[in-house]
mmCIF file of the N, C-alpha and C atoms, coordinates in Angstrom:
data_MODEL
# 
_entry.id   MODEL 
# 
loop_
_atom_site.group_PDB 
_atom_site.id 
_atom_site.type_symbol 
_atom_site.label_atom_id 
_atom_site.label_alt_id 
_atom_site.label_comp_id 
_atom_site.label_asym_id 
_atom_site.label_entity_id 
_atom_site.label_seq_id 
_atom_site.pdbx_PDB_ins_code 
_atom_site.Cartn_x 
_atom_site.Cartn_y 
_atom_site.Cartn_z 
_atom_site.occupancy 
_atom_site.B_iso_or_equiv 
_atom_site.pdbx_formal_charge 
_atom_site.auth_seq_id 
_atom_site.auth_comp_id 
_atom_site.auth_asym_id 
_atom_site.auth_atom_id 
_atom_site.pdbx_PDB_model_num 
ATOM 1   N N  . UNK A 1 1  ? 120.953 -130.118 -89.942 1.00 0.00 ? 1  UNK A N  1 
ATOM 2   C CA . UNK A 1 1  ? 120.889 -128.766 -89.487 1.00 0.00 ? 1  UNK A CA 1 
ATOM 3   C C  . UNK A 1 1  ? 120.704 -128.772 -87.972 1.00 0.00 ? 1  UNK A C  1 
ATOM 4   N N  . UNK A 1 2  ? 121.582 -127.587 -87.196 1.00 0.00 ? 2  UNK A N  1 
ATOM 5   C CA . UNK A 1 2  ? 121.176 -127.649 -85.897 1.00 0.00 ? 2  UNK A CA 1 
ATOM 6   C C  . UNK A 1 2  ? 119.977 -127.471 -85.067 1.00 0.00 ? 2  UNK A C  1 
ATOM 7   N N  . UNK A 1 3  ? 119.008 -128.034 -84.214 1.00 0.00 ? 3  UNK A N  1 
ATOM 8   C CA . UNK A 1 3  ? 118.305 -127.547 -83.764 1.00 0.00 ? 3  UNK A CA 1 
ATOM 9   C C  . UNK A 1 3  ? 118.250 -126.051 -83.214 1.00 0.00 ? 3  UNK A C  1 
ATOM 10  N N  . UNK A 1 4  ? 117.678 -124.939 -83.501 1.00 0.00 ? 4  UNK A N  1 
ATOM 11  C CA . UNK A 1 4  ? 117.769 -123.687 -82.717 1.00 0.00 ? 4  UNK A CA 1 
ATOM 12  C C  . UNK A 1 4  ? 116.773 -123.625 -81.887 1.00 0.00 ? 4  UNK A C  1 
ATOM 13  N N  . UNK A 1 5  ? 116.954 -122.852 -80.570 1.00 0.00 ? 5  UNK A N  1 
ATOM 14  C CA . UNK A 1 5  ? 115.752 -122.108 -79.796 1.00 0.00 ? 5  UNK A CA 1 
ATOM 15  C C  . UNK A 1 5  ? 116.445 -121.114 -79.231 1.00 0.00 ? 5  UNK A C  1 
ATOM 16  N N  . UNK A 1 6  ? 115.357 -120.251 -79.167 1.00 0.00 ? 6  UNK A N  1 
ATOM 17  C CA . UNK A 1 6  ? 115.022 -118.965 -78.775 1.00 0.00 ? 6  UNK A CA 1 
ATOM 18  C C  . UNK A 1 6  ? 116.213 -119.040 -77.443 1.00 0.00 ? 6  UNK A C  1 
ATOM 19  N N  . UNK A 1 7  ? 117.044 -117.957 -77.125 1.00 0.00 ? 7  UNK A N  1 
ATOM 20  C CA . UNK A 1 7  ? 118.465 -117.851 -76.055 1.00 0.00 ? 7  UNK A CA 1 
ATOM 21  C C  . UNK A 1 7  ? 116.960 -118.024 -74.655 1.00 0.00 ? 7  UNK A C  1 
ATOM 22  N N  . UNK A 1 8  ? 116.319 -117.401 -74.949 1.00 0.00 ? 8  UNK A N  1 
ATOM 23  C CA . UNK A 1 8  ? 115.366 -117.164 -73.312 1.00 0.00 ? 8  UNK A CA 1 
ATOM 24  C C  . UNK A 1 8  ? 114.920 -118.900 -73.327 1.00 0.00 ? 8  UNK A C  1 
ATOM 25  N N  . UNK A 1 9  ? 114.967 -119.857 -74.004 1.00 0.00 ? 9  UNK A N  1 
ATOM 26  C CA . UNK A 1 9  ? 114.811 -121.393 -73.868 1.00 0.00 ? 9  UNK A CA 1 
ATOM 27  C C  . UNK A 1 9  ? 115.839 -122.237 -73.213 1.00 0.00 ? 9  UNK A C  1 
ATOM 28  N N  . UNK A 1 10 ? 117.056 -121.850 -73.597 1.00 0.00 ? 10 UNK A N  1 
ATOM 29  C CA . UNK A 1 10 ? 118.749 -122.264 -74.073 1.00 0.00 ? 10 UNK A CA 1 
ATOM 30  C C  . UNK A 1 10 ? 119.050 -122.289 -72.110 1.00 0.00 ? 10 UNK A C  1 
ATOM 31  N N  . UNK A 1 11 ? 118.665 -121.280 -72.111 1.00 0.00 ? 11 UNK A N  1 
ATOM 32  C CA . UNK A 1 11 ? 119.222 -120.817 -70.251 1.00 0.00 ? 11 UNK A CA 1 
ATOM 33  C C  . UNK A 1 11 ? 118.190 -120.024 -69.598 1.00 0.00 ? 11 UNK A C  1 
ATOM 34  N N  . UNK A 1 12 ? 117.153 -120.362 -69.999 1.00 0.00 ? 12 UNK A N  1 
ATOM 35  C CA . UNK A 1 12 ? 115.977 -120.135 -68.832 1.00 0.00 ? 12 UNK A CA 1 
ATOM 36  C C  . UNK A 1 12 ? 115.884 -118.572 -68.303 1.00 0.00 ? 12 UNK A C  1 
ATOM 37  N N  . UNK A 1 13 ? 116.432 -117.400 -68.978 1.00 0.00 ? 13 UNK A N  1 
ATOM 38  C CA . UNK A 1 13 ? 116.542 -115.854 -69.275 1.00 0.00 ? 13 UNK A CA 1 
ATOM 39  C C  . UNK A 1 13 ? 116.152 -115.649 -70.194 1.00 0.00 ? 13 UNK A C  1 
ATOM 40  N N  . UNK A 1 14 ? 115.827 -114.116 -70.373 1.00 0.00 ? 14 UNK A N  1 
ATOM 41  C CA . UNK A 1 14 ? 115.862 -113.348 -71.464 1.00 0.00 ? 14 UNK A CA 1 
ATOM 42  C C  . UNK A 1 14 ? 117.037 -112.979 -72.107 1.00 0.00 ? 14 UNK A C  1 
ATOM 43  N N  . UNK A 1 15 ? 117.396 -113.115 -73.779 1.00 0.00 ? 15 UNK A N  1 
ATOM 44  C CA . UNK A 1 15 ? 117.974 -112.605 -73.621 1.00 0.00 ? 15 UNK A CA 1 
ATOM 45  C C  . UNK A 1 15 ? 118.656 -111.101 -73.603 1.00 0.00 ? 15 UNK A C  1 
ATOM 46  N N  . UNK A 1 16 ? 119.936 -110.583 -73.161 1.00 0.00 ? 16 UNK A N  1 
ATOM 47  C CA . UNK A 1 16 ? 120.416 -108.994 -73.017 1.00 0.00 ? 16 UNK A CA 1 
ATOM 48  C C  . UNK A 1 16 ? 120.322 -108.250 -74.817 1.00 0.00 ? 16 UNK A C  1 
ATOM 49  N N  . UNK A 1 17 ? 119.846 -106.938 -74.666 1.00 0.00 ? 17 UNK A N  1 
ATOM 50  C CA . UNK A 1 17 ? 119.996 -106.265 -75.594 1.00 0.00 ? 17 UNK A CA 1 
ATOM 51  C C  . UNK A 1 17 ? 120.691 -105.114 -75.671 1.00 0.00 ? 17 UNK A C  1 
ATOM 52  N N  . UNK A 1 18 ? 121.564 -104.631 -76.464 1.00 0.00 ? 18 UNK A N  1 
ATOM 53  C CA . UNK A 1 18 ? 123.023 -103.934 -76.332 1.00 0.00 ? 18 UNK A CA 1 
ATOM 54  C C  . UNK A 1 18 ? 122.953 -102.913 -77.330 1.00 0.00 ? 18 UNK A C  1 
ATOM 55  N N  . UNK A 1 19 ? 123.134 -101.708 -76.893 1.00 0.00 ? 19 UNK A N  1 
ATOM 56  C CA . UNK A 1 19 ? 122.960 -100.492 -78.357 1.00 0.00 ? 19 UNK A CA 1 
ATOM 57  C C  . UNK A 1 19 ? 123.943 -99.773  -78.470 1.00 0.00 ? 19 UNK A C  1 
ATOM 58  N N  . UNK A 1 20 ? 125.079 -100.156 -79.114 1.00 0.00 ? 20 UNK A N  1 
ATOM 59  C CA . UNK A 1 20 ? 126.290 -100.044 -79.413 1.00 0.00 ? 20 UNK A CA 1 
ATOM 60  C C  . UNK A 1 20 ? 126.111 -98.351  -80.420 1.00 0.00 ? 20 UNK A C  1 
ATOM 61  N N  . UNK A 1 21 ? 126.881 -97.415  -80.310 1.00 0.00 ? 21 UNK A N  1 
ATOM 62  C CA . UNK A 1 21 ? 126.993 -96.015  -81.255 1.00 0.00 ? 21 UNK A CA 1 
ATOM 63  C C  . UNK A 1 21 ? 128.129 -95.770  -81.351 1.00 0.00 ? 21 UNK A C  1 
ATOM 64  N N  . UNK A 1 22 ? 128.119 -95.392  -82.656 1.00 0.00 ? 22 UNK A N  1 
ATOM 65  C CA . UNK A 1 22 ? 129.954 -94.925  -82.808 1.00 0.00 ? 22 UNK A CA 1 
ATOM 66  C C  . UNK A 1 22 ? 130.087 -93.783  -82.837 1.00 0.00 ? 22 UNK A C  1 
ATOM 67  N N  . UNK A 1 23 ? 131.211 -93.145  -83.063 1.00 0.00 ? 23 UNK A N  1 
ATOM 68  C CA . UNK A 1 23 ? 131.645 -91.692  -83.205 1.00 0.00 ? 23 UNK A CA 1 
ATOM 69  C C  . UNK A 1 23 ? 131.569 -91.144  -84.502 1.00 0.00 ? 23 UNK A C  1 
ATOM 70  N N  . UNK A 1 24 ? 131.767 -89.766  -84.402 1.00 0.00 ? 24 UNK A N  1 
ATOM 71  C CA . UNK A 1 24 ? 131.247 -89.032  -85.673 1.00 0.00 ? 24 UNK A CA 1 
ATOM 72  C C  . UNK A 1 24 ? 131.055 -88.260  -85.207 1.00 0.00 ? 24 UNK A C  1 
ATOM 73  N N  . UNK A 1 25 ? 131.041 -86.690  -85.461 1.00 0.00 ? 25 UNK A N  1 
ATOM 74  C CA . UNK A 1 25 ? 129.987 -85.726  -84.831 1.00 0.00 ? 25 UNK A CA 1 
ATOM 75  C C  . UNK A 1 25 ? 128.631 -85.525  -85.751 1.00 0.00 ? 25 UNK A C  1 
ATOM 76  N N  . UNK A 1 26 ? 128.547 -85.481  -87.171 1.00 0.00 ? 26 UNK A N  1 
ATOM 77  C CA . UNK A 1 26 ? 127.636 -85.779  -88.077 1.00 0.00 ? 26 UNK A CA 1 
ATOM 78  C C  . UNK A 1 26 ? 127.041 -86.805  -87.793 1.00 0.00 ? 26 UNK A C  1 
ATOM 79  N N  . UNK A 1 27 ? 127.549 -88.093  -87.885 1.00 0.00 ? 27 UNK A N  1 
ATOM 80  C CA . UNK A 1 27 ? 126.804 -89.394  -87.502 1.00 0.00 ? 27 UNK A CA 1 
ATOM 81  C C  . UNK A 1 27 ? 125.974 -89.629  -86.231 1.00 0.00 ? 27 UNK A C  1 
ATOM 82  N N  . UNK A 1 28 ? 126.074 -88.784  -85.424 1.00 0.00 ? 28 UNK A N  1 
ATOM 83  C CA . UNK A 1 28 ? 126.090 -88.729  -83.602 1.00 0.00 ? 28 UNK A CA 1 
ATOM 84  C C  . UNK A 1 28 ? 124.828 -88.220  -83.629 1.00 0.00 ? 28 UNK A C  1 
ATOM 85  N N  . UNK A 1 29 ? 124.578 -86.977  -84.842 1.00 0.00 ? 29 UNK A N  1 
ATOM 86  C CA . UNK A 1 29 ? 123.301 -85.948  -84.841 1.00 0.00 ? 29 UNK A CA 1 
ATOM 87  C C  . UNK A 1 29 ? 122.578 -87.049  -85.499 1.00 0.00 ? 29 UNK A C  1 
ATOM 88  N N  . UNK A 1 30 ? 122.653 -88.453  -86.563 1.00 0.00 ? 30 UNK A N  1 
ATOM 89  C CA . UNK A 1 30 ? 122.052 -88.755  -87.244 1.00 0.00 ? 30 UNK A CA 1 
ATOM 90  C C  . UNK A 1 30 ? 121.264 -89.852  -86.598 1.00 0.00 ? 30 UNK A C  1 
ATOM 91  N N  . UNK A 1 31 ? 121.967 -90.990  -85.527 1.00 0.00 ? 31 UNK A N  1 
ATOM 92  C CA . UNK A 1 31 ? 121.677 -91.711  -84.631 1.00 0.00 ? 31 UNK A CA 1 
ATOM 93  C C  . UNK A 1 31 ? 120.750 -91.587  -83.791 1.00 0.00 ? 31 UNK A C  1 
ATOM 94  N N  . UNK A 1 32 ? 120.597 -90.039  -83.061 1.00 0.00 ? 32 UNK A N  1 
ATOM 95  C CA . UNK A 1 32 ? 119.777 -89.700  -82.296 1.00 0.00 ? 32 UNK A CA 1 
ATOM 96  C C  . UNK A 1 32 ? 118.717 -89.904  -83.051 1.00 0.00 ? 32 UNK A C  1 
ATOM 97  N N  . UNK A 1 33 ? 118.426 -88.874  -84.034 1.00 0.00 ? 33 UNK A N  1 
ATOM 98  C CA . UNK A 1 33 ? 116.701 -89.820  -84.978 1.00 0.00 ? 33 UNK A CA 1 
ATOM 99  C C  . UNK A 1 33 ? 116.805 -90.904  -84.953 1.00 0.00 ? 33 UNK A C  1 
ATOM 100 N N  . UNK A 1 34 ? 117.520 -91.670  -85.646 1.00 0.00 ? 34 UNK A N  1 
ATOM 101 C CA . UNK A 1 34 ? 117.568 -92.989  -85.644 1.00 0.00 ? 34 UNK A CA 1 
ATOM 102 C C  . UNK A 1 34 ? 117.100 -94.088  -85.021 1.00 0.00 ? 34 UNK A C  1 
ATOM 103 N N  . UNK A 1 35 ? 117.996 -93.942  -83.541 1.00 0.00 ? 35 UNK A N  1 
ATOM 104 C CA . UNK A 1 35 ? 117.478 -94.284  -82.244 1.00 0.00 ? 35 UNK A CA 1 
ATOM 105 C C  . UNK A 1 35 ? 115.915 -94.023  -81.768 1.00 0.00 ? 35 UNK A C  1 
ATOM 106 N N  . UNK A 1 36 ? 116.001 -92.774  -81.991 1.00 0.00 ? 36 UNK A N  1 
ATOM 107 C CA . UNK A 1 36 ? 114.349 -92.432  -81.333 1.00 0.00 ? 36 UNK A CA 1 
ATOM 108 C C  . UNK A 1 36 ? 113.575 -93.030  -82.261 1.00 0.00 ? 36 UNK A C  1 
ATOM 109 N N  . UNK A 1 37 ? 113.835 -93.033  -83.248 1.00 0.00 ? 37 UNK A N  1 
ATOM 110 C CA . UNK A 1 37 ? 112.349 -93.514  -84.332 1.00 0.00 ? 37 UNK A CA 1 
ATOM 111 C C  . UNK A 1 37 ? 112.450 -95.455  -84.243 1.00 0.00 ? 37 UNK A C  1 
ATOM 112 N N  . UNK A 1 38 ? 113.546 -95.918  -83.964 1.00 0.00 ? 38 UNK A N  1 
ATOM 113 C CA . UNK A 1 38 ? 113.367 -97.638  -84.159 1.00 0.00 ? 38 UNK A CA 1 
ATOM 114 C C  . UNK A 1 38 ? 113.015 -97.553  -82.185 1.00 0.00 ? 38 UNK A C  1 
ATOM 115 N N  . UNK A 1 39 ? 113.479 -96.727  -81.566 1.00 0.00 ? 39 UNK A N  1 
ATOM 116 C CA . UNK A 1 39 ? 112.549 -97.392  -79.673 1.00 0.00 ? 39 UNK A CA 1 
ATOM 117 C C  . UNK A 1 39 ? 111.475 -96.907  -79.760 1.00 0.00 ? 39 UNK A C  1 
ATOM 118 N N  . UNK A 1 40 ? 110.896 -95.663  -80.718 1.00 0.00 ? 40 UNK A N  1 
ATOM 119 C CA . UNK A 1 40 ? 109.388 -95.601  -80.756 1.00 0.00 ? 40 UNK A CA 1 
ATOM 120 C C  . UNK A 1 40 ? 108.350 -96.543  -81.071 1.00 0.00 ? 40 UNK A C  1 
ATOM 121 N N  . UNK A 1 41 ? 108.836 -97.191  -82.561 1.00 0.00 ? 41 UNK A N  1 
ATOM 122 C CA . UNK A 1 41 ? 108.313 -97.930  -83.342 1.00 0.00 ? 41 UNK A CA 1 
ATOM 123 C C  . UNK A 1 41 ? 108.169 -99.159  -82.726 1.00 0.00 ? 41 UNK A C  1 
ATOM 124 N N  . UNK A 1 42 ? 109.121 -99.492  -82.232 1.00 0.00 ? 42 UNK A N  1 
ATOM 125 C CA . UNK A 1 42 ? 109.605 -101.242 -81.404 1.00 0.00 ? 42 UNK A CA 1 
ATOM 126 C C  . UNK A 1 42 ? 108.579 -101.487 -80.128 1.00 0.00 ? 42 UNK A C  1 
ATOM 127 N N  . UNK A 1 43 ? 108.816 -100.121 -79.641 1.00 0.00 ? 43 UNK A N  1 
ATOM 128 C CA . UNK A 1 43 ? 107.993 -100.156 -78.193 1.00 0.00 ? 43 UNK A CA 1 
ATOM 129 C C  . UNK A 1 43 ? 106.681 -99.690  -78.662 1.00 0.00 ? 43 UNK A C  1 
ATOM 130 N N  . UNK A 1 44 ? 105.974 -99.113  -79.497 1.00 0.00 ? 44 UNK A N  1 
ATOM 131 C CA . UNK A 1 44 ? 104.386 -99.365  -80.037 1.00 0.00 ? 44 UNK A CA 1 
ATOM 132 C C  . UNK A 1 44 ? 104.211 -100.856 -80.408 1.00 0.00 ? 44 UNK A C  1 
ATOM 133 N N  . UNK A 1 45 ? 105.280 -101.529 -80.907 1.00 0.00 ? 45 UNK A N  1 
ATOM 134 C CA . UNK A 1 45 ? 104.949 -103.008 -81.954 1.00 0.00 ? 45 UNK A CA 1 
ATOM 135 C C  . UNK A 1 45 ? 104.946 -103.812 -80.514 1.00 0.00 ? 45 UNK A C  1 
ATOM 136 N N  . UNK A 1 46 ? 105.410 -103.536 -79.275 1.00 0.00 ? 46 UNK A N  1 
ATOM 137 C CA . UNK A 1 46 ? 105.222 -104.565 -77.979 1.00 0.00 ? 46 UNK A CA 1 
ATOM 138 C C  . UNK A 1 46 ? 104.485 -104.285 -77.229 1.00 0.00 ? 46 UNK A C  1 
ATOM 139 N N  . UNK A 1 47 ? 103.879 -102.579 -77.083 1.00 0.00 ? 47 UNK A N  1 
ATOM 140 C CA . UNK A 1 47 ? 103.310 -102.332 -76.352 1.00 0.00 ? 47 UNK A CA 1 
ATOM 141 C C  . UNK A 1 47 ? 103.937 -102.030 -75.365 1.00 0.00 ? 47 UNK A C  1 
ATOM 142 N N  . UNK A 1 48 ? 104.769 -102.216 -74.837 1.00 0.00 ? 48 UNK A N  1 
ATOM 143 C CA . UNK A 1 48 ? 106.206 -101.387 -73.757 1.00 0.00 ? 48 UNK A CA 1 
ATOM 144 C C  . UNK A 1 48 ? 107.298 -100.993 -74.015 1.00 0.00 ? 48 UNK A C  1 
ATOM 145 N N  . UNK A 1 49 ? 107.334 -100.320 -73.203 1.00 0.00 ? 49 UNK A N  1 
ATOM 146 C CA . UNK A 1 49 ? 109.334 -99.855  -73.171 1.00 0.00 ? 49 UNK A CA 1 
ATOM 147 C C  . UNK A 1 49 ? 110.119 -100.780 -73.903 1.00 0.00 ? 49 UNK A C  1 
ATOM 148 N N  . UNK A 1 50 ? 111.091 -100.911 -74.613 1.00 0.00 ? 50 UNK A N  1 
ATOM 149 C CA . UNK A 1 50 ? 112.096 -101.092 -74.757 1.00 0.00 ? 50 UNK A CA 1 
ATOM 150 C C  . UNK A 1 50 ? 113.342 -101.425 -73.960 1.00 0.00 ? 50 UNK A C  1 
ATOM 151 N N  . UNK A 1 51 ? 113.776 -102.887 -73.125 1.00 0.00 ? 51 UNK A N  1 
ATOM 152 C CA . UNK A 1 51 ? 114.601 -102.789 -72.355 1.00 0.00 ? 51 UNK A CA 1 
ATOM 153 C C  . UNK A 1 51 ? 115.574 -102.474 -72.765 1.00 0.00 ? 51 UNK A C  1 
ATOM 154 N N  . UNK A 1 52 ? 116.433 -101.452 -73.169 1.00 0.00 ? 52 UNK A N  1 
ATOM 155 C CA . UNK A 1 52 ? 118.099 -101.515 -73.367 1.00 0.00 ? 52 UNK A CA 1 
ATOM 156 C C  . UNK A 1 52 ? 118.926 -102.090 -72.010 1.00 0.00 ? 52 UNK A C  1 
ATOM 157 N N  . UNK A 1 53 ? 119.687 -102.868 -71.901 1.00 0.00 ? 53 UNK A N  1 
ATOM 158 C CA . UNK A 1 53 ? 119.995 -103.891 -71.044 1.00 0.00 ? 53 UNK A CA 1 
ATOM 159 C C  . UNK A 1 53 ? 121.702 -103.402 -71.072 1.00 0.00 ? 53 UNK A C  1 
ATOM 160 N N  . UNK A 1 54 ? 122.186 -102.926 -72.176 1.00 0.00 ? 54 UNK A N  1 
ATOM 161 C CA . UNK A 1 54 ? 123.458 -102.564 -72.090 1.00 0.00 ? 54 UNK A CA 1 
ATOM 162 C C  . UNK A 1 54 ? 123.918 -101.116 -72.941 1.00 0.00 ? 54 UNK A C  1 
ATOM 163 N N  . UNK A 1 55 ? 124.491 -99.915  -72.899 1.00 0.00 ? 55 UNK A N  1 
ATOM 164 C CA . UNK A 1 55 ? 124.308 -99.096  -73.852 1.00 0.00 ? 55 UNK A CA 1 
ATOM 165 C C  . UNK A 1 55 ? 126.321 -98.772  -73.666 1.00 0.00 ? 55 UNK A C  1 
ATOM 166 N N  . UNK A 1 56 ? 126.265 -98.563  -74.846 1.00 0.00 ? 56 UNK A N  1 
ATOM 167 C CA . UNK A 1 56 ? 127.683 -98.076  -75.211 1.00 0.00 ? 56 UNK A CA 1 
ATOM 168 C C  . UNK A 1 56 ? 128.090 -97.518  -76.503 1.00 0.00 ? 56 UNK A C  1 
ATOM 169 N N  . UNK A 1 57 ? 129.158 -96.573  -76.262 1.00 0.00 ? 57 UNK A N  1 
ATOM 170 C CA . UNK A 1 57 ? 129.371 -95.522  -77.546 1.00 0.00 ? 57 UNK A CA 1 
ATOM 171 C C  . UNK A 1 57 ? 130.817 -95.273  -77.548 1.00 0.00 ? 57 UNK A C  1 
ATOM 172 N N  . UNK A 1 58 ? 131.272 -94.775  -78.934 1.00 0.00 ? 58 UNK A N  1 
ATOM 173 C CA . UNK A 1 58 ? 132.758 -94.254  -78.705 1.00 0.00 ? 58 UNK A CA 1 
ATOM 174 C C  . UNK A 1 58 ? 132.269 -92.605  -78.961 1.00 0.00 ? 58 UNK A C  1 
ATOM 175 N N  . UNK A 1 59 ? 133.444 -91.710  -77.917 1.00 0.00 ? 59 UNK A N  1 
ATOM 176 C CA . UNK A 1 59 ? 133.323 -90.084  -78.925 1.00 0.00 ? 59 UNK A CA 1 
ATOM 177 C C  . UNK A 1 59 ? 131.763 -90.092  -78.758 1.00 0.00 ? 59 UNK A C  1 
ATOM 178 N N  . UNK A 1 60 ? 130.910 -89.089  -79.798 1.00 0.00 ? 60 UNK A N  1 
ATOM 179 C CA . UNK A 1 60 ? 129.422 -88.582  -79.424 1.00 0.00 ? 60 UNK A CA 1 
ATOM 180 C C  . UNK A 1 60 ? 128.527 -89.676  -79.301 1.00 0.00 ? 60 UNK A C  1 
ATOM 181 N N  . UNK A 1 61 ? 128.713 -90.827  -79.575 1.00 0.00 ? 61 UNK A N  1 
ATOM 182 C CA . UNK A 1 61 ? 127.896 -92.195  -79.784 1.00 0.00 ? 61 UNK A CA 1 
ATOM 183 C C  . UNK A 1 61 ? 128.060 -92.686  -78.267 1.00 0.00 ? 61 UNK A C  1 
ATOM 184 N N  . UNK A 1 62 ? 128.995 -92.155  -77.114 1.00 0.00 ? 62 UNK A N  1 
ATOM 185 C CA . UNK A 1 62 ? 128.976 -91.929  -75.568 1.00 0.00 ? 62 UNK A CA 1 
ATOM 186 C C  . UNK A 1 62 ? 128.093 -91.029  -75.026 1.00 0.00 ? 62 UNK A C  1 
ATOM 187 N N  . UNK A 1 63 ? 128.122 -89.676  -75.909 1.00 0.00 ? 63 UNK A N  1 
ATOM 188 C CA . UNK A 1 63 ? 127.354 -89.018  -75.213 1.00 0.00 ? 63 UNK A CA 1 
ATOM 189 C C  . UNK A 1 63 ? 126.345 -89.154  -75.379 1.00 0.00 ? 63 UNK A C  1 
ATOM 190 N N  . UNK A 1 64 ? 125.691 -89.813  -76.606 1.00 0.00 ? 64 UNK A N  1 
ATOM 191 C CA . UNK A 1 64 ? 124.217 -89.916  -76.820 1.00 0.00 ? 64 UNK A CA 1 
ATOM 192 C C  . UNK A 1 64 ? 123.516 -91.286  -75.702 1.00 0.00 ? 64 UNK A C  1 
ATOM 193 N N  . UNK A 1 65 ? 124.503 -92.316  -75.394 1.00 0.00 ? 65 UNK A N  1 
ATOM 194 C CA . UNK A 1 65 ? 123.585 -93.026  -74.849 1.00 0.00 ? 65 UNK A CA 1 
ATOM 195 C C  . UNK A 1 65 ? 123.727 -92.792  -73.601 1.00 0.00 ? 65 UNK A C  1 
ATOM 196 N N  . UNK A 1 66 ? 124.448 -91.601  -73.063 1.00 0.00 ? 66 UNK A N  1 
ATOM 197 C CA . UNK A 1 66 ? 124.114 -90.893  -71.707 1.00 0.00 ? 66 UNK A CA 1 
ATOM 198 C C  . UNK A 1 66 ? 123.593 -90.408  -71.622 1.00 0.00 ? 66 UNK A C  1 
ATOM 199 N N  . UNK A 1 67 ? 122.551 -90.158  -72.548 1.00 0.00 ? 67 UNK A N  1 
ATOM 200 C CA . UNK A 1 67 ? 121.150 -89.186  -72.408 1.00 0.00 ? 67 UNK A CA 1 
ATOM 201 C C  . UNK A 1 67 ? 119.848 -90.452  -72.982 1.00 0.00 ? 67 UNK A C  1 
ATOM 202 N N  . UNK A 1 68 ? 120.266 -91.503  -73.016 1.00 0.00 ? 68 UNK A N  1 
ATOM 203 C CA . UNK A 1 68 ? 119.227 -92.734  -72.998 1.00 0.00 ? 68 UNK A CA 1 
ATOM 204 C C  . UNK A 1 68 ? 119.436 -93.423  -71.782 1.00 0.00 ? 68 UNK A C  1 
ATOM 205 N N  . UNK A 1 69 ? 120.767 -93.313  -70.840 1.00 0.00 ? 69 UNK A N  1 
ATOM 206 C CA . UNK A 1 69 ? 120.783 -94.126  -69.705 1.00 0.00 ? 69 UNK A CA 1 
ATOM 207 C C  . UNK A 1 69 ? 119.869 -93.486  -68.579 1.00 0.00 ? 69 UNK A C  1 
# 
């Protein structure tokens, strides 16, 4: 089996985290909870912010992470 380590070991970074949303206009309204309730939860379980490092969407899953950028 291969040895694994952690990407922030591999190359001496952290690594990037990416919050990809798709389109839908139903799905778009459903994400937004979604979203808010897993960066609430995540960032209580670390004790900080949440870096989103990259955000991207197609259709309303654009417009939503233009109101997280």
């Amino acid at each position: 089996m291969a040895n694994r380590s952690p990407a922030s070991t591999r190359n001496g970074r952290a690594p990037k985290i990416a919050l990809v949303l798709a389109g839908g206009a139903a799905r778009g309204a459903y994400e937004v909870g979604v979203v808010q309730h897993i960066l609430e939860e995540v960032s209580r379980d670390l004790g900080r912010e949440v870096p989103l490092d990259i955000l991207c969407g197609t259709s309303v899953g654009a417009i939503n992470v233009c109101g997280l950028a």
